[in-house]
C-alpha positions, 0 to 999 in steps of 0.5 A: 933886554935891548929896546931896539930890537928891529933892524934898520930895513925892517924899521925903514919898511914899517908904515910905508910902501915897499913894493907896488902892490900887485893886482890883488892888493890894489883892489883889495885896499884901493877899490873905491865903491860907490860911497868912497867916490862919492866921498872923493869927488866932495873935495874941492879940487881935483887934487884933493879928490886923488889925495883923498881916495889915496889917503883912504886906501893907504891906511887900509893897506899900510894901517897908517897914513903917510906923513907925504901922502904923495909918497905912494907907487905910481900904480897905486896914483894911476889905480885911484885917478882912473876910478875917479876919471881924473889925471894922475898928475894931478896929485902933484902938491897935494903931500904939502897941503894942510888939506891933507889932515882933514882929510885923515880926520874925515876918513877916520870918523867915517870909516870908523878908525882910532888914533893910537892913544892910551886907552888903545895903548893899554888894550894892546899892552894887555893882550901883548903880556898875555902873549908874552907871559904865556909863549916864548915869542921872539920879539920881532914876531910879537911886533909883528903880531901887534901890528896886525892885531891894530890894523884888524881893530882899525887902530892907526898904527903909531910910530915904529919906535912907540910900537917897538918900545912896548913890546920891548917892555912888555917882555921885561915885565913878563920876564920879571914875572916869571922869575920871581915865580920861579924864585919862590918855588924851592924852599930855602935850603933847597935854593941854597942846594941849586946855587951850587950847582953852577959851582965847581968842586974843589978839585974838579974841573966841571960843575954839577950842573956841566954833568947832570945837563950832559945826556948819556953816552955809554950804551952798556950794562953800566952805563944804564946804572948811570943813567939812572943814577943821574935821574935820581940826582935831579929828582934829589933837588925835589922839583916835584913837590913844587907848584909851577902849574902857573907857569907856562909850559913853553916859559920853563922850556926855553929856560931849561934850553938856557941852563942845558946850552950856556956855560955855566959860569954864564948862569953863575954871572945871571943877575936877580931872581934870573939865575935861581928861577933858571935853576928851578926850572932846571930842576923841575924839568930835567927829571923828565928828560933824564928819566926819558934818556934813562929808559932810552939806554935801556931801550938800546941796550936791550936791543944791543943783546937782543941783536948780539943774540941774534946774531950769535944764533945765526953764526952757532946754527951755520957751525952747527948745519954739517954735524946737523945734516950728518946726524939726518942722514944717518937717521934717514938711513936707518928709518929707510932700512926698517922702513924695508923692513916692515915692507918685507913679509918675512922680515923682521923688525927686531930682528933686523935692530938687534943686528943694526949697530945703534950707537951712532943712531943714538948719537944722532938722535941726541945731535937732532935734539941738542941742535934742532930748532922748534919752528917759532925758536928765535934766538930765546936761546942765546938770550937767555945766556945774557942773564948776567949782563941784564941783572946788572941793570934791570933791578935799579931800573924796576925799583927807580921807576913805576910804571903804569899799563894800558889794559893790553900791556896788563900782562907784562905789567903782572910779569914785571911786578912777580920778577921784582917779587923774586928779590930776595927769594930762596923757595923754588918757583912753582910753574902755578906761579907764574904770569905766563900770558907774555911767555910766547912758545918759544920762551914757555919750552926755556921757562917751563924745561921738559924732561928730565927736569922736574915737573912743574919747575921754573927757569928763573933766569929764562923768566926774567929774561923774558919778562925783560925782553916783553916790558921792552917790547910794550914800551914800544908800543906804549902799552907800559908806560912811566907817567908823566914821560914825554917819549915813554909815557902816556901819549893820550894824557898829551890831548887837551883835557876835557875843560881845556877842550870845551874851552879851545873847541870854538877857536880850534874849528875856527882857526882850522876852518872846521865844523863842531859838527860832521855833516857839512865837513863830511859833505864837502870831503865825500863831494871832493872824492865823487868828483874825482871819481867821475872825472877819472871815470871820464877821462880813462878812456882817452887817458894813454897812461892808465889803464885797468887789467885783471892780475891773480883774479882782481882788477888792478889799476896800470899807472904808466911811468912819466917819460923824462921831460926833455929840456929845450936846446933853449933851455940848455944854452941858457944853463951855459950861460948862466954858468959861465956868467956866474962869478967863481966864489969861495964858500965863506965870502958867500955867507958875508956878502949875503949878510951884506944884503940880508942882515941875517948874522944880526939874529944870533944873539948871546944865550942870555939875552944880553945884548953882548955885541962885540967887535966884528961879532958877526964875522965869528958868527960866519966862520963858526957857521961855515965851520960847522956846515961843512963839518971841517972844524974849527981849526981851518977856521982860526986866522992867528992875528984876527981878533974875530977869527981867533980859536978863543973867540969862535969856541966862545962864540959857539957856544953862546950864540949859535943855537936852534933858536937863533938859526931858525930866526936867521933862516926865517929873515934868509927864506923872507928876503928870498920869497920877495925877488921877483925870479922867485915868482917864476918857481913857485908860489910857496904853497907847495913843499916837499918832505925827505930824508937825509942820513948821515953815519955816527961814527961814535956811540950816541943816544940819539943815533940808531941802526940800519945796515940800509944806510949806514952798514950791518954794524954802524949807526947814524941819523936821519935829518928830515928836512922841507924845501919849499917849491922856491928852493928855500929850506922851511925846517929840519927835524933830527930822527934817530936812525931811520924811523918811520918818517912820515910820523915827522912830516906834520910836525915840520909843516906845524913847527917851521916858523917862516913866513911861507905857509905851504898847504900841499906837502910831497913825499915818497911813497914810505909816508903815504899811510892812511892815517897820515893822510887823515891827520893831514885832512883834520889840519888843513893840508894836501898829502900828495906823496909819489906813488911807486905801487899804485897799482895795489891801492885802494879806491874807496867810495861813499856812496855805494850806490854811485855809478862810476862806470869803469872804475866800479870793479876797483871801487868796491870798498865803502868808506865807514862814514858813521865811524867818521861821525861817531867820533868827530868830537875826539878827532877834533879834539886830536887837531886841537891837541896838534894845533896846540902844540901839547901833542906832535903829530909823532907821539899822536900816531901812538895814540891813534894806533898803538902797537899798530892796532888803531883805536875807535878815534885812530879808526874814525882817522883811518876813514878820513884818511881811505876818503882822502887818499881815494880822492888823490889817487883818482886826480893822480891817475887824472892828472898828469901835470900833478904827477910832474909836479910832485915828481919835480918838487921831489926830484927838487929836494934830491939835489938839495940833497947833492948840495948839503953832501958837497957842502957837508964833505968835511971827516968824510960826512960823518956826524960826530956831535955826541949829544942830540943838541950838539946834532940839531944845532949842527944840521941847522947851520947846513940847513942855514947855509943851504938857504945861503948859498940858494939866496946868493945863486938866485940874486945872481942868476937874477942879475944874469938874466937882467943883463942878458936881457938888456944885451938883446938875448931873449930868454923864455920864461918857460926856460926861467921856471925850471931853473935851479939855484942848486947849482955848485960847480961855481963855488970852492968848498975847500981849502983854508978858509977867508973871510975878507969880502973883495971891496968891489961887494963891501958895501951890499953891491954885486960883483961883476959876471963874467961875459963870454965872448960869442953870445947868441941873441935868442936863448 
């Protein structure tokens, strides 16, 4: 593990001014009250007095003193002299003096700080190895985290190197320690047994450790019997019997990342207990996500035949629809002549059917009862006929796994159990027999046949079939489930248990800034919604955009639509000179002089840890990613002559050091140096984002990909990859979701996992994310849920009090939020945001919980509540408000071109995603992600430098017009052809290139 783990800008930054504070932090740090200036002004000269208060103030905004004090911004000088009625200038000599380290003795025996010595040493490495041993946190966070941790405790912080070298350690030891414990888990002969896994077979050209990682492909009757297969190949090596419960979970993880993304004669060269603790914890954890894949093929393959069914139906009934409409018409005709008959006195019914020739009315009556469907007939029938397909895998899947049931899916639980009964069987089935409570009436006319059949007697393959169909159905709503499964288990044993939440209560409410009690919670959300109320009660009169009209006999609140902001003939001049300014560039050289600027490409690291750095790594690193960005392959890539650029060396590369850990870590250090440029500023704070959907076709069968003739055609499949973009243009995060599932369920795990430095409290979305327990979630986490509205016509407006007088909105406020389910059940709701908070549950698997089978639960309808209080007192400010529906309009309309910039990067086999595994998915759609992030970084340097000189030039440019650019623009940049990756010397060394400047240029913009 290398000891040096900080760049040289970061180590340059550490202890010492970066940047002139702004306004808030002069005042926070700098800010002498009346005890500090008198303390000053005790020195004997003016100089000592300005260094004094100086010193004071720098170790209360850096931790640490300076050796110079005098090396501090002019601002802060001016901020502290002012205070003190003294001459800035009068500083000068003073960073030179000895005075300057008495005056450090005397500010820390006065304001209670410690020197960095060893019993500070040892408090911090304790708390740095429980930190270590219980997360995978990246080194540079930890040091971060330490940092922090000394200046809250008023420690002086030490040398950069001293700091550096702990936290290196500490890992070390931690990361010994966890190997040794995995070490020792498998007895000897199953240690022996997972040594060979890395070991390729005579004859072979794979590892068994190459095919139990590799995720099923094959969405077939067989390919459920290998999936199964699989699961029970792992179970073999007997990880259940081991007690790893010492062992961090995040620990086992991140190893079992390694075992599933390294070669494997990379964990084969692993020294020490290292290769078998990764091993063991392969094995203990891969039966799991086996067993969860496993189920997963039989979930697609049951909707496969399920669809094919449908379909089948669909197709019969349209053939079947003239012999049908014949048969009808026939009987139409006969009916009318008896019906005449009997309408006539003297006619004579008999009469009348013994002269009528009857056999094409028989036929027609038997037509209507071979092709005519009950109302409730689905396509039960066509299902039916796929028994065989289905008994080729349903027997090995109900003996490999138990499953478990809550009390609503104890019926199917009972189905399954009397099909697996059947086994063997020869004695008919008697109707008694059978568990019928998961028969709908459609199955119950196929299992239990009329006429001529026996009385009494059963369809066993129409039973099995059934039963078949309803154990997928309650999988689904995860009323069945397999114990111990992450996606197709029990989502409730997920939550804190009842010790771990006693134990976690108090940091959870503290960290979330809850209270263990309701009432005052409660008291400040119903607060929020009255005001709201009142102030669109208030302003309805005089607002043009509202209004409220009656419509099929209720009142309906009338949102009228934002009219399109119009931009400034400023605003488009100065879009045409940026655009003709900005230098044209080739997509590759964007990505190195970046890196030239931000050493991002130092962050991917080897998958081992090892601190393996080759020649020009870096520029593999670059052309891998652009390989994968724009979805062009490695081919287009490889330059034979180039060492860095060969096909070997980029295959390599790859593999072992582009993965999900390494592009957040380079996204994180791209979005840091972004947020600190002043245009930036201009766009936004950070404190808002927005949520939204990107899909991509899979043209190949994959696990991970699912239907919808929307977005991807009536017999395609394909992803979703749901990314946030903050309101300064930069991409926080990027979650893969098969197919096009709800994506709501996806927001709150984006905002929780994203591992920036920006910390957005507002988050946007469309309207298909706007459901009453996604805002009660987002309220329990500290978060605004500010969706667009299409329809807001048909929601409704909640109130608290019932009493309350909101005037005109009375008619539309009649609803009342339940308070007392609120309150009856805060401990459990806490304990959910505890779960989230934790990580041992995502926001995803918590909506199950909340409301399985889309029937919400005591806790899920207390969050209902929360959710109706929450999303009422948004929608009387979205009403109000019209510059927050400009904002959410303008943030989303934001992450629509970015949208338009991933489809011009990503244009390689037509944008299709062609990844077969999710790994392969997630770690492609990370480095658009990244490069999105890239190419927004190196638009807004530029555009930066732009404005600059257009400034300097005399041409006034509106900050009006700075806010709404966007650094999404493209037209500059070549996409295509064979890519370079050679940087023009005039950038090599982190300069600009030269804009370009156009002939006739205007002095006002």
């Amino acid at each position: 593990m290398p000891t040096n783990f900080l760049s040289d800008e970061q180590r340059r930054r550490f202890g010492h001014f970066t940047e002139d504070p702004d306004e808030g932090q002069l005042a926070g740090s700098f800010l002498l009250d009346q005890t500090a200036r008198r303390r000053a002004m005790a020195a004997r000269s003016a100089r000592n007095r300005i260094g004094w208060a100086v010193q004071l103030g720098t170790i209360r905004y850096l931790g640490t003193f300076l050796d110079n004090p005098q090396e501090v911004p002019a601002v802060v000088v001016g901020y502290v002299a002012e205070q003190l009625g003294l001459d800035p200038g009068e500083l000068t000599g003073y960073g030179t003096g000895e005075a300057r380290w008495d005056h450090q003795d005397q500010i820390r025996k006065e304001y209670g700080y410690t020197k960095f010595e060893f019993d500070q040493w040892f408090a911090l490495a304790r708390w740095l190895y429980q930190r270590a041993w219980i997360g995978n946190e990246r080194p540079t966070l930890l040091f971060d985290l330490a940092t922090k941790r000394l200046v809250d405790k008023k420690v002086v912080l030490p040398g950069v190197t001293v700091l550096e070298r702990l936290v290196s350690g500490t890992r070390e030891r931690a990361e010994k320690r966890l190997w040794a414990t995995l070490a020792a888990a498998p007895t000897t002969e199953q240690a022996e047994r997972l040594q060979q896994l890395v070991v390729v077979p005579v004859g072979k050209r794979l590892s068994e450790l190459d095919r139990l990682r590799r995720s099923p492909r094959d969405i077939s009757a067989r390919g459920v019997g290998k999936a199964l297969e699989r699961y029970e190949s792992l179970r073999a090596f007997g990880g259940s019997a081991w007690d790893l419960d010492a062992i961090p979970p995040g620990r086992l993880q991140a190893l079992v990342r390694f075992a599933k993304a390294a070669r494997a004669q990379a964990v084969s060269d692993l020294a020490g207990d290292r290769r078998l603790a990764t091993l063991v914890a392969f094995a203990a954890v891969m039966p799991q996500l086996a067993a969860d894949e496993a189920i997963e093929v039989f979930d697609l393959v049951m909707g496969d035949i399920i669809r094919s069914s449908a379909t089948k139906m669909t197709k019969q009934r349209l053939r079947t629809l003239k012999d049908l409409d014949a048969a009808a018409i026939e009987l139409r005709k006969a009916w009318l002549a008896i019906c005449s008959s009997a309408a006539d006195p003297d006619g004579d019914i008999r009469q009348l059917l013994d002269a009528m020739d009857v056999g094409p009315v028989h036929a027609a009556a038997d037509t209507v009862k071979l092709l005519a469907q009950q109302p409730d007939d689905g396509a039960e029938q066509m299902l039916a006929a796929r028994y065989n397909t289905i008994a080729r895998f349903l027997p090995n899947l109900l003996k490999t796994f138990t499953f478990e049931a809550s009390p609503a899916g104890e019926p199917v639980l009972d189905a399954i159990d009397f099909v697996k009964s059947l086994k063997g069987r020869r004695r008919p089935i008697q109707a008694w027999e059978v568990p019928a409570k998961v028969l709908t009436s459609a199955w119950r006319r196929l299992v239990f046949p009329p006429s001529p059949m026996p009385v009494g007697s059963v369809e066993k393959r129409a039973l099995i079939v059934a039963s078949t169909e309803a154990l997928r159905t309650a999988l689904h709503r995860h009323e069945v489930f397999v114990p111990g499964l992450r996606k197709w288990g029990n989502p409730n044993a997920r939550l804190l248990g009842d010790a771990a939440w006693e134990a976690a209560r108090t940091r959870v409410c503290e960290e979330l800034d809850l209270d263990p009690k309701p009432d005052k919670m409660l008291g400040e959300w119903t607060d929020r919604l009255d005001k709201a109320h009142r102030e669109f009660a208030d302003g309805l009169a005089a607002n043009p955009n509202v209004r409220i009209e009656q419509q099929g006999g209720r009142d309906r609140i009338i949102l009228t639509g934002l009219d399109r902001l119009g931009e400034p003939a400023s605003l488009i001049d100065l879009n045409k000179e940026i655009e003709a300014r900005t230098p044209a560039v080739d997509l590759p050289e964007i990505v190195l002089e970046v890196n030239s600027w931000v050493p991002y490409l130092a962050d991917f690291t080897h998958v081992s840890e090892a601190n393996s750095r080759m020649d020009e790594l870096e520029l593999s690193v670059a052309a891998v990613l652009t390989s994968e960005a724009t979805n062009v392959g490695i081919e287009p890539i490889v330059h034979d002559g180039v060492a860095a650029l060969s096909r070997d060396r980029l295959f390599w590369v790859e593999q072992n050091y582009v993965r999900a850990q390494t592009l957040s870590m380079a996204n994180a250090r791209l979005v840091d140096h972004h947020m600190r440029l002043p245009l930036v500023q201009a766009w936004g704070g950070g404190e808002l984002a927005s949520a939204d959907g990107l899909r991509f076709v899979t043209p190949i069968r994959t696990l991970n990909s699912g239907p919808n003739p929307k977005y991807f055609g009536t017999r395609r499949r394909g992803v979703t990859f749901y990314n946030f973009l903050s309101d300064q243009f930069s991409g926080l995060h990027g979650i893969l979701i098969p197919g096009t599932q709800r994506d709501s369920f996806y927001i709150l795990d984006g905002l929780l996992e994203q591992e920036t430095a920006l910390r957005p409290v507002e988050i946007t979305s469309d309207t298909h994310g706007a459901s009453e327990i996604v805002f009660g979630l987002f309220r329990l986490m500290g978060y605004q849920f500010s969706p667009r509205l299409a329809d807001v016509g048909s929601a409704t407006l909640y109130r608290a009090d019932p009493d309350a007088d909101y005037g005109p909105l009375n008619p539309v406020t009649r609803d009342k939020i339940n308070l007392k389910q609120i309150t009856a059940y805060w401990d459990e709701m806490l304990r959910l945001a505890g779960s989230l908070h934790s990580g041992t549950i995502k926001a995803s698997e918590a909506l199950r919980v909340l409301a399985p089978a889309g029937k919400p639960t005591p806790t899920g309808k207390a969050v209902m509540e929360l959710g109706r209080l929450d999303r009422s007192a948004y929608l009387s400010s979205y009403f109000t408000d019209e510059l927050l529906r400009r904002r959410v309009n303008t943030q989303l309309n934001r992450q629509e071109s970015r949208h338009e910039l991933a489809r011009k990067i990503f244009h390689g086999q037509k944008g299709e995603l062609r990844q077969s595994y999710r790994e392969g998915q997630e770690d492609q759609l990370g480095a658009l992600g990244l490069m999105l992030n890239i190419v927004v970084l190196w638009n807004t340097v530029y555009f930066q430098k732009i404005i600059a000189e257009m400034r300097a030039e005399g041409i006034h440019v509106r900050d009006e017009d700075i806010a709404r650019l966007s650094p999404l623009k493209f037209a500059h940049i070549n996409f295509h052809g064979r890519y370079s990756f050679a940087l023009p010397g005039e950038v090599q060394g982190g300069q600009l290139r030269s804009t370009a400047k156009p002939e006739k240029t205007t002095t006002t913009i």
